[in-house]
C-alpha positions as CSV (number, residue, x, y, z in Angstrom):
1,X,-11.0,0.1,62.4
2,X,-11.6,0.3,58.3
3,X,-12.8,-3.0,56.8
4,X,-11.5,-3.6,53.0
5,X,-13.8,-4.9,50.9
6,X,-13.0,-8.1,48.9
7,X,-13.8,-5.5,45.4
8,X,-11.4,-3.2,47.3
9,X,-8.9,-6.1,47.8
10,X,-9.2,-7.3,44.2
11,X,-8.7,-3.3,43.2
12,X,-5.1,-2.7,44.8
13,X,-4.1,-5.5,41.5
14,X,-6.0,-3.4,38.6
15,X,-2.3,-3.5,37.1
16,X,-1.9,-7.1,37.4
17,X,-5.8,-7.1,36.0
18,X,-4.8,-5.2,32.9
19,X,-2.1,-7.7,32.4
20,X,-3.8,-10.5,32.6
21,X,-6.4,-9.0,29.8
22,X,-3.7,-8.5,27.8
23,X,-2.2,-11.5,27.7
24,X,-5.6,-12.8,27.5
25,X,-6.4,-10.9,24.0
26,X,-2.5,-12.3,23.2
27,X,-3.9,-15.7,23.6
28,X,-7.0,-15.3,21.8
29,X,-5.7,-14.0,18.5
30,X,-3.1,-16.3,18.5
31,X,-5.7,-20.1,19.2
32,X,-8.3,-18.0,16.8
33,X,-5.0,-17.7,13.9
34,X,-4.3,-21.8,14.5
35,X,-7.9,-23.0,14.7
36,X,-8.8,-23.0,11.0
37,X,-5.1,-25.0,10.4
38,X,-6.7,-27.7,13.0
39,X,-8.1,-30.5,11.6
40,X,-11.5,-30.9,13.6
41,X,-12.1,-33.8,15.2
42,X,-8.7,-34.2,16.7
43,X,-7.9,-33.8,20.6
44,X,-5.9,-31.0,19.1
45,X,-8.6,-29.0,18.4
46,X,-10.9,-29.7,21.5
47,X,-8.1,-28.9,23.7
48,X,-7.9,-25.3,21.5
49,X,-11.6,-25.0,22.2
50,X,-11.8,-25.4,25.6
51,X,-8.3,-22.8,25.7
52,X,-10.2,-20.4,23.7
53,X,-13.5,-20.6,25.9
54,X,-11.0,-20.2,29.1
55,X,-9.1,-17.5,27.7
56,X,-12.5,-15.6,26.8
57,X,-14.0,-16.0,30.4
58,X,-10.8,-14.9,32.0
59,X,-10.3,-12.1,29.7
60,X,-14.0,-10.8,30.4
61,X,-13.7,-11.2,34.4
62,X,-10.3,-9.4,34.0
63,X,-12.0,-6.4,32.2
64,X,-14.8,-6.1,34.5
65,X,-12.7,-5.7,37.1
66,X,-10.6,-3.2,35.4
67,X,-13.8,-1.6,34.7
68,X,-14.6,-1.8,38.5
69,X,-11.5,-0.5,39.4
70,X,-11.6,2.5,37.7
71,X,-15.2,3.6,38.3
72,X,-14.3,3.3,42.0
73,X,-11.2,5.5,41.4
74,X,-13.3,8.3,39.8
């Protein structure tokens, strides 16, 4: 019997990966157009913050794995 790995497991969504970088870049360009129109200070602004730092971190983990995903292919 053939044991998947959990990098394996994660690998059979690459496509659902790539999405989710892309709607992660989506994201980013459209908090980083708002923030300058923000006035700071506001919970407006520390709520587009934290969205922005959350968006980066998922955007990264979703390119490593594409990253993953596709050296393991080769």
């Amino acid at each position: 019997m053939t044991e998947e790995t959990l990098v394996g497991a994660f690998c059979r969504f690459r496509y659902q990966f790539r999405l989710l970088f892309m709607v992660s870049v989506l994201a980013l360009i459209v908090l980083g157009a708002a923030l300058p129109v923000i006035e700071r200070g506001t919970g407006t602004f520390v709520i587009t913050i934290v969205q922005l730092v959350s968006f980066a971190v998922i955007g990264a983990l979703s390119f490593a794995m594409m990253v993953v995903c596709a050296r393991r292919a080769d």
